[in-house]
MARLOZA-603491 format. One record per atom (N, C-alpha, C): x, y, z. Coordinates in pm, whole numbers, plus 50000, padded with zeros to 5 digits. Layout:
MARLOZA-603491
XYZ;...
//
This chain:
MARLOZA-603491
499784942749636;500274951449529;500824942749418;500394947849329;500824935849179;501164945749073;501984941148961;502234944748866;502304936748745;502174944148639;502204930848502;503844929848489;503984918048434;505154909948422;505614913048310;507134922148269;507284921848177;508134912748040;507834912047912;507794899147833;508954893247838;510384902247873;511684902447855;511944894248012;511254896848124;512134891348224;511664874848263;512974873548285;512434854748323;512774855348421;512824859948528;512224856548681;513474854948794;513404854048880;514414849248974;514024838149090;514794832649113;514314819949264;514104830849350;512894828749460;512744836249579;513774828449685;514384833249737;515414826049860;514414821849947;514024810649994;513364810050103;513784804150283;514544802250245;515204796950363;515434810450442;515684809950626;515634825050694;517304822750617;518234813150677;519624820650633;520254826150526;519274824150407;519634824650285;519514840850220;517854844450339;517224857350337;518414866750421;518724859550514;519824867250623;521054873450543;521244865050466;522614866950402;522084878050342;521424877050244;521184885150126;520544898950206;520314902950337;520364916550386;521394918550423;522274910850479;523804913550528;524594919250404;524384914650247;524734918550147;524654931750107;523234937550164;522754947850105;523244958650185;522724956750318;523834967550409;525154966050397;526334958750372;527584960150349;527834967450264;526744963550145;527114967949989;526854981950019;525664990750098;524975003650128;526965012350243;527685003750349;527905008550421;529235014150351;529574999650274;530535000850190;530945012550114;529665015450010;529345025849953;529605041950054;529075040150157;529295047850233;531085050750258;531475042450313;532995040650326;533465050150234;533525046650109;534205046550033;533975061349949;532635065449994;532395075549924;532955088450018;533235082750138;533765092050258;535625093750249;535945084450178;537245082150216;537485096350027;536765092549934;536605103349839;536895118149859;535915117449974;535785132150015;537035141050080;537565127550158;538555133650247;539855135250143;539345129150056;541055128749958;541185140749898;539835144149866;539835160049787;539775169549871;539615168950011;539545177350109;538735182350128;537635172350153;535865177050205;535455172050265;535045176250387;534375171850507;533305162550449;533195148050484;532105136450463;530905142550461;529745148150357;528775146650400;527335131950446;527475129450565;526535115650594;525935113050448;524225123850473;522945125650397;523535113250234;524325126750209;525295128750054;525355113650036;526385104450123;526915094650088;526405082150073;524905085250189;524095071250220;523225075350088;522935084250072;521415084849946;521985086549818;522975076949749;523905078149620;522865069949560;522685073749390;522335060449329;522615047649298;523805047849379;524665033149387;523755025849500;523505033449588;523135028549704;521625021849694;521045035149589;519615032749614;519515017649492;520215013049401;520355002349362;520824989149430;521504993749555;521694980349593;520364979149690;520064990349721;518594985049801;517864977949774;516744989449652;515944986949531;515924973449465;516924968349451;517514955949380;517944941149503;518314949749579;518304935149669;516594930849759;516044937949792;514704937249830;513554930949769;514144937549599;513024932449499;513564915849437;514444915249477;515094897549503;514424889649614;514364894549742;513744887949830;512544885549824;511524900549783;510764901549801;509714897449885;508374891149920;508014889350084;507704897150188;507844898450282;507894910450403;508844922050367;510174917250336;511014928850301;510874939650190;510304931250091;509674938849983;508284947050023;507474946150037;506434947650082;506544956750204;507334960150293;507924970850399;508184979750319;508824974650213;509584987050147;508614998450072;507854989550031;506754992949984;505545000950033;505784997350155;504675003850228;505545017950278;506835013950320;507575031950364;507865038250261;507675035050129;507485043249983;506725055149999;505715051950054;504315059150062;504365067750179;505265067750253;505775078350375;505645094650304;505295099350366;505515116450309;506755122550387;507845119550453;508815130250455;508615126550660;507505125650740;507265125750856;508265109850912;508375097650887;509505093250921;510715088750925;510095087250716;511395086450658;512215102850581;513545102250547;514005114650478;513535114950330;512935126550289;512595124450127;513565115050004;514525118250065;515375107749960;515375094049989;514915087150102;514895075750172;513615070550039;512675078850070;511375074150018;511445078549876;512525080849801;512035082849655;513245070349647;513905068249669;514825051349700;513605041549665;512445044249768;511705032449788;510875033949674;510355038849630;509425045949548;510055036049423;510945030949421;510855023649262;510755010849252;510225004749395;509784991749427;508314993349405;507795002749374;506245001749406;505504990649270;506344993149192;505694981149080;506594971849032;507064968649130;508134956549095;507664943549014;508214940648909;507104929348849;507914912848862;509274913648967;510254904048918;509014889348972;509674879948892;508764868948959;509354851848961;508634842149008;509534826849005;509514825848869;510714816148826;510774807448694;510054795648759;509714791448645;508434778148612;509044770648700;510094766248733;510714753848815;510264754748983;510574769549016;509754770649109;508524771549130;507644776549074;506404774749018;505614759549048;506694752248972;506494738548988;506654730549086;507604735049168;507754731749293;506714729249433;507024743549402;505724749749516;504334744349492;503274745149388;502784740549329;502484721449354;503504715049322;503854701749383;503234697449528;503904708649573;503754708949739;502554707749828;501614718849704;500294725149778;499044713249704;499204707049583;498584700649524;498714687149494;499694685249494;500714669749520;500894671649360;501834658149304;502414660649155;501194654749078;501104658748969;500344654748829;499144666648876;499664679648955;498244687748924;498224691848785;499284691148710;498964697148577;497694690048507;497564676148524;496134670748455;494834678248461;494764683048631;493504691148629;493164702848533;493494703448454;493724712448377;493764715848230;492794720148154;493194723747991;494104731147947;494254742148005;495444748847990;496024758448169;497054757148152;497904767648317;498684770248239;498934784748272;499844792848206;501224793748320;502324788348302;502914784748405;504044800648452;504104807248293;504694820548320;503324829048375;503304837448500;502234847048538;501994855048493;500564860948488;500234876048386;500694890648524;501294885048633;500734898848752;502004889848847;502734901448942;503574896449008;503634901949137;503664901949220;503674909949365;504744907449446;504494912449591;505764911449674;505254897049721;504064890049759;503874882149831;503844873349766;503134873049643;502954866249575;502814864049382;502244857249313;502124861949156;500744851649130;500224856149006;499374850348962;499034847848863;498234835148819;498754828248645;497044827348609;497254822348490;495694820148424;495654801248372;494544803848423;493944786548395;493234782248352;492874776148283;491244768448229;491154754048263;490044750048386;490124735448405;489214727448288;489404720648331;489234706948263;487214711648163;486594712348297;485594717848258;485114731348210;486074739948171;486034748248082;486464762948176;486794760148284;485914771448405;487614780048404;487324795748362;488604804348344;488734809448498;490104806948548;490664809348624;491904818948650;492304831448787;493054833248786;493674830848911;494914826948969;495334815849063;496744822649101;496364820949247;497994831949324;498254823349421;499684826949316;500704810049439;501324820749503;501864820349668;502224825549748;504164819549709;505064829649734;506544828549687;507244820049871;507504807849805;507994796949917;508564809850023;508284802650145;509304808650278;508874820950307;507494831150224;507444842750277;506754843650399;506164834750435;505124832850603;506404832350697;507004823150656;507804818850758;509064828550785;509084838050707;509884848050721;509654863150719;508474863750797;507704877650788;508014882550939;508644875550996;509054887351114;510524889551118;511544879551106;512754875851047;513194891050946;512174888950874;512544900050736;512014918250789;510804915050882;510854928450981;511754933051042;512494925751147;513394927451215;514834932751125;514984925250994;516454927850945;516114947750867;514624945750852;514244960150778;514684969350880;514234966550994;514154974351104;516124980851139;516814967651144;518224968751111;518794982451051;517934978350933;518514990950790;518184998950840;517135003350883;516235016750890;517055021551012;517725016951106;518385024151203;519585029251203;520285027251065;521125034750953;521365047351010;522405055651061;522525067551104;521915076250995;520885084451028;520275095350963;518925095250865;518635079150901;517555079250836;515965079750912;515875080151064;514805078251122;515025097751204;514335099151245;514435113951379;515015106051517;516115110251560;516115108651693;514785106651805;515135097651848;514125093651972;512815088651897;512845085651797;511435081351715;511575064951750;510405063351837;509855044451844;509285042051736;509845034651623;509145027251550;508675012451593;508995007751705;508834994751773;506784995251715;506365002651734;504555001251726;504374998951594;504975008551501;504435006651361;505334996451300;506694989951345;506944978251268;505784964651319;505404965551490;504714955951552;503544955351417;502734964351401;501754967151272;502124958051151;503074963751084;503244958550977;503534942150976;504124933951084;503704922451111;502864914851109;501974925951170;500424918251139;499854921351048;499574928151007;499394927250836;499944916550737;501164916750717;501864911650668;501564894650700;501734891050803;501174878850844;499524877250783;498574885950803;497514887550762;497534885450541;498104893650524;498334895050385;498754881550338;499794873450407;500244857650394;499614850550423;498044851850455;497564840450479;496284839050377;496644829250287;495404828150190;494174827850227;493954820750291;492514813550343;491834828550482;492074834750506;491714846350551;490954852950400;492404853850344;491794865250173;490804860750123;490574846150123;489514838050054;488404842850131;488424843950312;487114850850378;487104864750346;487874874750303;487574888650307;486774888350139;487174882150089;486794880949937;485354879249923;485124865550019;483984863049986;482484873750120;483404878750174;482514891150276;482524901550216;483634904050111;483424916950001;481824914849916;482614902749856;482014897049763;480334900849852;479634891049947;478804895949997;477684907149960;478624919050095;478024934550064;477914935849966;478924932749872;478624937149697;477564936649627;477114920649672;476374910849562;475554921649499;475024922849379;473984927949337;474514940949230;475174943749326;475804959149257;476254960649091;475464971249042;475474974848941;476494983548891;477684987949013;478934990349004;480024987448995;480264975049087;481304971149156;481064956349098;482454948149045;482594934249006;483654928249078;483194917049168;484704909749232;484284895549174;485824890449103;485684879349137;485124865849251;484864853149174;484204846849285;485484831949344;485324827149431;486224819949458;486184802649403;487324797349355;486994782849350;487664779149427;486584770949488;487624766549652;487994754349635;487754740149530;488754730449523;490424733349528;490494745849461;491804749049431;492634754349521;491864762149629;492354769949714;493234761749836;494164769349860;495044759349980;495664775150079;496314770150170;496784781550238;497844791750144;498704786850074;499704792649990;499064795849863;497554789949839;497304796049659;495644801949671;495704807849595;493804811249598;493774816949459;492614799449453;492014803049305;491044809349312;490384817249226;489824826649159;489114825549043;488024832249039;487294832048885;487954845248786;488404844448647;488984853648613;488304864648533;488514878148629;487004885948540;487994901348421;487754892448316;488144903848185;487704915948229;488834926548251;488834938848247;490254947348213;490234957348195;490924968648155;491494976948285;493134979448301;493774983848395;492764997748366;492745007348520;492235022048528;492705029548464;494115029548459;494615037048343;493975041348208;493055023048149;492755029448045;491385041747987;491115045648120;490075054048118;490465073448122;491925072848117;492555080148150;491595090648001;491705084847898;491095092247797;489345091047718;489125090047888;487625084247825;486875098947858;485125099447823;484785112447868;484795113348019;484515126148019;484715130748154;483725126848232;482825126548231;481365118148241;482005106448364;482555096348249;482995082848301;484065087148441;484995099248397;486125093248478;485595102448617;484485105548608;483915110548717;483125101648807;482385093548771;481795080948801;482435075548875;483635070148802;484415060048800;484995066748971;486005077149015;486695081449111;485385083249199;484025087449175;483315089949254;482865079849326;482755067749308;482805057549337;483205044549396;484745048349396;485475046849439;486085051049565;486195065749583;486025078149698;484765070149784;483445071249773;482805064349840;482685051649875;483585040249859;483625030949860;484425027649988;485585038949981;486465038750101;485155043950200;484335052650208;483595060150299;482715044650349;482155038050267;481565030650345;482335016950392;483305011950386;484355006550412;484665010650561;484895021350572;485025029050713;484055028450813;483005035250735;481475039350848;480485026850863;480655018950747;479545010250712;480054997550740;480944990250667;481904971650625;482444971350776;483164981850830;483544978650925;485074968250863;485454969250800;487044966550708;487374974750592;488644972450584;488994979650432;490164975850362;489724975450245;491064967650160;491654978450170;493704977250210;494424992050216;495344990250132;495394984050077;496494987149939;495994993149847;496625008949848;495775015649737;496395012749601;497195005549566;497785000149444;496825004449300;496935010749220;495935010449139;495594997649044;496594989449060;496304976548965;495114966149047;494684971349161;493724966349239;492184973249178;492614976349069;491024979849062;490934983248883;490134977248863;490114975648696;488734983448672;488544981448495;487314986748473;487204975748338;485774972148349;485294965648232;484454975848198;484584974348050;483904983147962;482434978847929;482494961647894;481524955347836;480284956047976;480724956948120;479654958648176;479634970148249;480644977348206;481014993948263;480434993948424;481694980748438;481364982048632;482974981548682;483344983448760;484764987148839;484904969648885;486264966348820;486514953448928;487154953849042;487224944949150;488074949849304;488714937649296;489784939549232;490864926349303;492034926649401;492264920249469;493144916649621;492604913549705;492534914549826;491914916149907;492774907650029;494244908450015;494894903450139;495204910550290;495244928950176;495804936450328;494134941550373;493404933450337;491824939250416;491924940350621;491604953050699;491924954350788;490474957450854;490644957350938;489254957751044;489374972951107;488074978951088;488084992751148;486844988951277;487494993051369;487424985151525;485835000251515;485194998651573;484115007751619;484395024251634;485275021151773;485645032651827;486575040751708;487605035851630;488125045351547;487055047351459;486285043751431;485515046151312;484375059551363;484185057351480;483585064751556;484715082351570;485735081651576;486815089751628;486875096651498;487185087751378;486965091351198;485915099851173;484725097551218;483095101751216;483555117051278;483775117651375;483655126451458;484625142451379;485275137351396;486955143251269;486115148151145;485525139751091;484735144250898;484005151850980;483225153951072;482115166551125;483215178851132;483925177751242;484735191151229;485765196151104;485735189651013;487005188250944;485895198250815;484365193750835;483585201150762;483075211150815;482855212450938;482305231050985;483215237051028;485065232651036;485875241651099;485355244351258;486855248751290;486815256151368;488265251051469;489115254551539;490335251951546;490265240551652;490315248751766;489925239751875;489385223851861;488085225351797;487515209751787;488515202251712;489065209651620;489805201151535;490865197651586;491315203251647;492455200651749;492205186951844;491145194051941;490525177151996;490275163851930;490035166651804;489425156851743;490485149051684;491905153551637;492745150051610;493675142451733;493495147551825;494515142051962;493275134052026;492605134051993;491955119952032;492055106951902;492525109451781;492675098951708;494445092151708;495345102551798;496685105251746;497545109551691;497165117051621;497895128651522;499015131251594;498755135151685;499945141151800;499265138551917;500305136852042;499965137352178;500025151852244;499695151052376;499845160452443;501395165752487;502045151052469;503535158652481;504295163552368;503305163952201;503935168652137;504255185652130;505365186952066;505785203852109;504285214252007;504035226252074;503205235652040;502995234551924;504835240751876;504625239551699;504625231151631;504915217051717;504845207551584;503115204351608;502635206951703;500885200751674;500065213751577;500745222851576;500275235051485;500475234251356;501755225651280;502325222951154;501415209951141;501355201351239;500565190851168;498855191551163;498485200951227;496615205151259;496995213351085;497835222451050;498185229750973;497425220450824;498305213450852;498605200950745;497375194750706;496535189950813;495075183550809;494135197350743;494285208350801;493655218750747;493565217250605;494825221350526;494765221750363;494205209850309;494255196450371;493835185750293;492535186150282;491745192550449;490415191350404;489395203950304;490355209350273;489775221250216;488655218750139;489255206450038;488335200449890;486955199149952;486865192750044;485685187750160;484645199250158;485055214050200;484195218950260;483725232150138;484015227550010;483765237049925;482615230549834;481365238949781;480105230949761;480605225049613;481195234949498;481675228349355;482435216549382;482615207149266;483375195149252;484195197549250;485455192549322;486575190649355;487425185149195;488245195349160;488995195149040;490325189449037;490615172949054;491815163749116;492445166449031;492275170048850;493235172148775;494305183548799;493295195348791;493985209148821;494335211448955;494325204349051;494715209849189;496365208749209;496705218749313;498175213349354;498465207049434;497155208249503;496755203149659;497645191249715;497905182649638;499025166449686;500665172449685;500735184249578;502415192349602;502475192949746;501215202349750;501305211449868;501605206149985;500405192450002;500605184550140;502065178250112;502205173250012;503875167550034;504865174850064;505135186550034;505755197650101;505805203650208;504655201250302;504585202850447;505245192650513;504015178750447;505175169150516;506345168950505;507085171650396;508805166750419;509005179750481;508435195350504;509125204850642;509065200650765;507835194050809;507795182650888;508505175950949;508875165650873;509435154450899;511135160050844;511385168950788;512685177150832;513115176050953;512345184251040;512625185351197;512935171851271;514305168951270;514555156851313;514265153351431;513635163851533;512875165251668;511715159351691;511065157151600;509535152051551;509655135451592;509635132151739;509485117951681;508185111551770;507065120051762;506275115151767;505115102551612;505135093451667;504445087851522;502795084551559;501875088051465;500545083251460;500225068351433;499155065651530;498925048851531;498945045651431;499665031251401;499875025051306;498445023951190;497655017651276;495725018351206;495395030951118;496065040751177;495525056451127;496705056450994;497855051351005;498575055150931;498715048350805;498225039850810;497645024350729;496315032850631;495295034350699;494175040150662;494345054250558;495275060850592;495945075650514;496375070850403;496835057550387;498255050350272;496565050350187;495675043150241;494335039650186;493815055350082;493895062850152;493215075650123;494015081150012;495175082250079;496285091350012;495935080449817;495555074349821;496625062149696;494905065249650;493495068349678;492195074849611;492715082849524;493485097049635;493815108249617;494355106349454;495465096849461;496175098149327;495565092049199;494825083849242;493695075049127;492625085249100;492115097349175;491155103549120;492275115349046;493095119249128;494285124149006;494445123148868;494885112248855;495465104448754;494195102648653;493115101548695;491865103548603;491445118648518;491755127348615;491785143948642;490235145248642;489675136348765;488355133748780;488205145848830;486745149848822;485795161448943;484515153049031;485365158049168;484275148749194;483415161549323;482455162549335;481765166249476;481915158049602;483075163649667;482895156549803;482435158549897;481695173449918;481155172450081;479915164950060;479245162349958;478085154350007;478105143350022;479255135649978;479415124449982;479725123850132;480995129850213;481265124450342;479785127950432;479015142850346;477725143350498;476565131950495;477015122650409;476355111250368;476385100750501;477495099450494;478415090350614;478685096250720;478645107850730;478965117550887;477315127950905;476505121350929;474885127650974;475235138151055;474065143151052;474085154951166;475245163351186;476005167151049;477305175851155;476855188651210;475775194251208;475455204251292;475855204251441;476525195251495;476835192751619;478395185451581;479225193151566;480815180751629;480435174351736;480195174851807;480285161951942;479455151951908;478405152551813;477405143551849;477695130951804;
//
């Protein structure tokens, strides 16, 4: 997840050391409990029973979060980031509109660190290789940031140095998240998150490791080749080291700016995209899951979509993809029962979940697939359809009883979907989707088959 850097901020040191990171969560929960304290001791003075909810979700609070996280940034940032995108099922709605203002965090190193790190991975005098390095970055992330280059031989580059100490502190910085999150009133009773933090580890470890991204890039890159749609950068691998991956730099235009183009385009454009995840799933057998929209550009001059990232790329194992397959058949001919099966065989819920909560969440899958099974194009501008599901979920995930959670893989994959959902939104694209999924799901005349 990246954001552009804005002109006014000059950056902060990433802490990299674990004790340095330690401290600075010990800071943030004191500063959060504190707040708490104090906002309780308020209450009682005026003669009002403490409300918990009230005291932990202050905007004092959600600043020392917001603000200490996007300092660390790394695993901790990047957690945060990812439980942003929660709908109401584990975190409390106010938990996740807290998180929600990390999602484009643009803070990033000053040049000294820059230089440092840099030093490290290349030894000193890399600046020679070079006609011009732009040592302030155009794009900043939790893991990392990235600058523009022109070597020696003319060749335009864009180049992502990884922020010192975040490898080495990606379980360290799980564990202290995990800390926070067990905050009285912010998880459901009896809810194991032990599986889905285990997840985000590996990812996260995955996401920190350059030289992986450099293979998903160039296996994107691959399937791609040829395509008269789709543009990924190509890799320069003198440059590349475990902490940096250079890049060829391909001129394009954030998605946004299509927001006012004809309708034509911004139909294309989401339709395309929508299917891209479909064969990602049924077909690549991986999928890039950061639905970030700054991951995906548009050049005009060759009116093809660019795909940049490619760290949180994840592997869709057979059998789920198979379980996915099975789900788009029933999810398109209805019918309760199958859908029911088809869901408790992917996880949605278990068998020990209660009646009504597997009825609120089958409920839930119902309205989403509606768009699916109607033959006109699906109208992302005018729909309410994303209110709607967000409103179930947080009745949902109300019920502090609910602590069943869906496999981490499935829930990862939704962040994927859900973050389409808002990019074909945000376009107020129309797109036709059942033919697209009976594309990728054959034969649904048969759910079982």
């Amino acid at each position: 997840m990246s954001a552009d850097v804005p002109s006014q901020d000059k950056g902060a040191a990433v802490p990299s050391g674990r004790g340095a990171r330690f401290l600075q969560f010990g800071r943030i929960a004191t500063g959060i409990m504190g707040g708490v304290a104090a906002g309780g001791l308020r209450s009682l003075a005026s003669g009002k029973r403490p409300d918990l909810a009230e005291l932990l979700f202050t905007p004092a609070n959600g600043l020392r979060l917001t603000d200490g996280l996007s300092h660390l940034r790394g695993a901790a940032l990047k957690l945060g980031q990812m439980l942003s995108m929660d709908t109401g099922l584990v975190l409390p709605e106010e938990m996740t509109a807290l998180l929600s203002r990390m999602r484009d965090d643009a803070r990033h190193m000053p040049p000294k660190q820059v230089q440092t790190t840099l030093n490290a991975e290349w030894g000193a005098g890399w600046y020679s290789r070079f006609a011009r390095f732009d040592v302030r970055p155009f794009a900043a992330a939790s893991i990392g940031q990235v600058h523009r280059a022109v070597t020696r031989d003319g060749q335009d580059l864009a180049i992502k140095v990884q922020y010192p100490g975040v490898r080495a502190s990606i379980d360290s910085d799980v564990d202290n998240m995990a800390t926070l999150l067990r905050l009285p009133g912010l998880v459901p009773r009896g809810m194991d998150l032990a599986p889905l933090l285990a997840e985000a580890k590996r990812q996260l470890h995955a996401e920190a490791d350059y030289q992986a991204e450099a293979q998903h890039l160039a296996r994107f890159g691959a399937v791609l080749q040829g395509s008269d749609i789709f543009a990924l950068p190509s890799l320069h691998l003198p440059l590349c080291t475990p902490q940096v991956l250079a890049m060829s730099y391909v001129p394009s235009a954030p998605l946004d700016s299509l927001v006012g183009a004809p309708q034509a385009l911004r139909d294309r454009v989401a339709a395309a995209l929508i299917e891209l995840v479909l064969r990602e799933l049924f077909v690549f057998g991986a999928m890039q899951t950061d639905p970030n929209l700054a991951n995906y550009r548009y050049d005009p001059t060759t009116e093809r979509i660019v795909l940049l990232d490619f760290g949180a790329v994840q592997p869709i194992a057979p059998e789920l993809a198979a379980q996915f397959r099975a789900l788009a058949r029933v999810a398109l001919l209805g019918g309760a029962e199958a859908t029911r099966d088809a869901m408790l065989r992917i996880g949605y819920f278990s068998q020990a979940t209660a009646p009504q909560h597997q009825a609120l969440i089958q409920a839930m899958f119902e309205t989403a697939m509606a768009p699916l099974r109607q033959d006109q194009p699906f109208d992302f501008g005018q729909s309410d359809l994303l209110e709607r599901l967000r409103d179930m979920g947080l009745a949902i995930g109300r019920d502090r009883e609910l602590a069943h959670v869906p496999p981490a893989a499935t829930l990862f994959l939704h962040r994927k979907i859900g973050g389409m959902y808002l990019m074909a939104a945000k376009l107020k694209a129309r797109v036709a989707l059942r033919p697209l999924v009976e594309t990728y799901c054959a034969d649904i005349s048969s759910p079982q088959a």
